[in-house]
Rosetta silent file (secondary structure, phi, psi, omega in degrees, C-alpha in Angstrom):
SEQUENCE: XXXXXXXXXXXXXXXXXXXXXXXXXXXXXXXXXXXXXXXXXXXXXXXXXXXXXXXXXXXXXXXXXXX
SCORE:     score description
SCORE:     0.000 S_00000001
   1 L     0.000  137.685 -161.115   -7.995  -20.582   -3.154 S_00000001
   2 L  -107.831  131.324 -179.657   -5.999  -17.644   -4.411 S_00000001
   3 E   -74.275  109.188  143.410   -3.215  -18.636   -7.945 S_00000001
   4 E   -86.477 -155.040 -165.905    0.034  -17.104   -6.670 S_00000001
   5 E  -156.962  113.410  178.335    3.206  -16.712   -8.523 S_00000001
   6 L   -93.914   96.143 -161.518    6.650  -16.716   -7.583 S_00000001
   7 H   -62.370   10.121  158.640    7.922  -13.735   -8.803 S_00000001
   8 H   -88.060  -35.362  153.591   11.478  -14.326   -8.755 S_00000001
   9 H   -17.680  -84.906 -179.378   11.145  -17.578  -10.516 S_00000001
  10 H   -37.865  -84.840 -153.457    8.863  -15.760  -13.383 S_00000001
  11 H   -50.802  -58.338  160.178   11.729  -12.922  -13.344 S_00000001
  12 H   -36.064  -78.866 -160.338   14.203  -15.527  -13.849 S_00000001
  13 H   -45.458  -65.624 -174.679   13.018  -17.355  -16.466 S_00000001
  14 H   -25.489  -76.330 -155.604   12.520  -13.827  -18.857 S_00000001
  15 H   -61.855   -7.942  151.289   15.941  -13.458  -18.422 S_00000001
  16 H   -66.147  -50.558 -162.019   17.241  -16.909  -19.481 S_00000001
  17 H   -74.741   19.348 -153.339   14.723  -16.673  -22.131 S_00000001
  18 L    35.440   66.969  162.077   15.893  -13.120  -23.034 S_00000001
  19 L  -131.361  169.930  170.558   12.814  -11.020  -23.077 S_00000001
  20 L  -110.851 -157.409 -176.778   12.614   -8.267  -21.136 S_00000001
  21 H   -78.449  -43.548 -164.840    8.628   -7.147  -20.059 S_00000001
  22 H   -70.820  -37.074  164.238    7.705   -5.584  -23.068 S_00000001
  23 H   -41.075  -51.371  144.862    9.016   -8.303  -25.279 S_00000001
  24 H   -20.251  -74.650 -163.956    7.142  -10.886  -22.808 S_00000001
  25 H   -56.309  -24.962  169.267    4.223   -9.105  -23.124 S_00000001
  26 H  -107.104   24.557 -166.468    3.668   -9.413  -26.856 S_00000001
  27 H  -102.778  -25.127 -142.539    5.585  -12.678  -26.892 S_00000001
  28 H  -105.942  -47.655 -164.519    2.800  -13.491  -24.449 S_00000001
  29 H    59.931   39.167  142.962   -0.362  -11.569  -25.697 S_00000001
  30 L  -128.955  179.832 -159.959   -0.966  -10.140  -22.407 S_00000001
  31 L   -79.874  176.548 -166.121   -1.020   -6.718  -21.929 S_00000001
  32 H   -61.771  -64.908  179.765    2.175   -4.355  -20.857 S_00000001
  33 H   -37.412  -37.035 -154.057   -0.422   -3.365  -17.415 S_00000001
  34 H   -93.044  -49.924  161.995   -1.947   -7.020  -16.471 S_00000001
  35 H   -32.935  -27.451 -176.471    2.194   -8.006  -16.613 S_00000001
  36 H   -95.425  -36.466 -174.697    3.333   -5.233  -14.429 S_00000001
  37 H   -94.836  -17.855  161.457    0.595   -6.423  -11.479 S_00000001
  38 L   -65.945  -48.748 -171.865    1.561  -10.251  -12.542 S_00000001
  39 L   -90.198  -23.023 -166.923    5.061   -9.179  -11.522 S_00000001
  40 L  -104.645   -7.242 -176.824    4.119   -7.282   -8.387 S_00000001
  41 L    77.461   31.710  168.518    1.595  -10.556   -7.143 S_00000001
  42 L   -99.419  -31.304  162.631   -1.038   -8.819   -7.831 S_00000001
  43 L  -132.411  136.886 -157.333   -2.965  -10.563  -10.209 S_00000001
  44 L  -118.420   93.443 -173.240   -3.064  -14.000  -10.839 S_00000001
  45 L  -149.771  142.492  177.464   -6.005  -16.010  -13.068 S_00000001
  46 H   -40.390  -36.176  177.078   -5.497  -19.375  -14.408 S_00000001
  47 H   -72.426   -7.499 -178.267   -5.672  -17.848  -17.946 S_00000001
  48 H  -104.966  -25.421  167.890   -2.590  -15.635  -17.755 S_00000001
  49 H   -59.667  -78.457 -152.994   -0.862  -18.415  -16.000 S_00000001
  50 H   -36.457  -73.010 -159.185   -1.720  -21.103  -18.834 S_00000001
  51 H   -41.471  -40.241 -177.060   -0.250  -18.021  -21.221 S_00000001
  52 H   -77.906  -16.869 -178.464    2.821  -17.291  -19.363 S_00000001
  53 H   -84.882  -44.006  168.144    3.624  -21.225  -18.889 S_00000001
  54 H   -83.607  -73.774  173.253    3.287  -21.622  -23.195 S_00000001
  55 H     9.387  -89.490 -146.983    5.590  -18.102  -23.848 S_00000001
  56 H   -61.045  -31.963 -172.147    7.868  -19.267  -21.579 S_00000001
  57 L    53.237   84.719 -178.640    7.494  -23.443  -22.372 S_00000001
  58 L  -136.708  144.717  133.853    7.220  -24.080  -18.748 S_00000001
  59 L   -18.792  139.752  142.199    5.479  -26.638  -16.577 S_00000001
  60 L   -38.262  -63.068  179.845    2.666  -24.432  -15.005 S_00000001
  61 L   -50.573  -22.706 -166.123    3.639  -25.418  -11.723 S_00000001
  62 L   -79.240   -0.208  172.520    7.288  -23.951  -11.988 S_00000001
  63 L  -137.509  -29.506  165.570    5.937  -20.442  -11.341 S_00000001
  64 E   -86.951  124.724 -169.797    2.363  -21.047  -10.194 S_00000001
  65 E  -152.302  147.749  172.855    0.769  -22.370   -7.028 S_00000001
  66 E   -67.377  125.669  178.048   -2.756  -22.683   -5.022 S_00000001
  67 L  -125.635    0.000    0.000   -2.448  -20.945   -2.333 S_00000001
């Protein structure tokens, strides 16, 4: 089973929460690169979920799914 991510969701959320990527990315501790393929559905791993789900103070599930 592959994590995907539904990147309009994720892209919502920044912008209610006002970051943009690079803010996100150190708001975040992941890097500016692993964010840019995270945005494109390219990479996915439970540990950059769990990160982007505390940033953001999200449910996991509201951006993340088994696919």
């Amino acid at each position: 089973m592959k994590l995907t991510v539904n990147v309009e969701k994720l892209q919502e959320l920044l912008a209610l929460k006002g970051y943009n990527k690079y803010s996100f990315s150190r708001a975040s501790g992941i890097s500016d690169e692993t964010l840019r393929k995270i945005l494109r559905d390219e990479v996915s791993s439970p540990k950059m979920a769990k990160r982007i789900s505390e940033a953001l103070e999200i449910d996991l599930t509201e951006v993340f799914s088994l696919a």
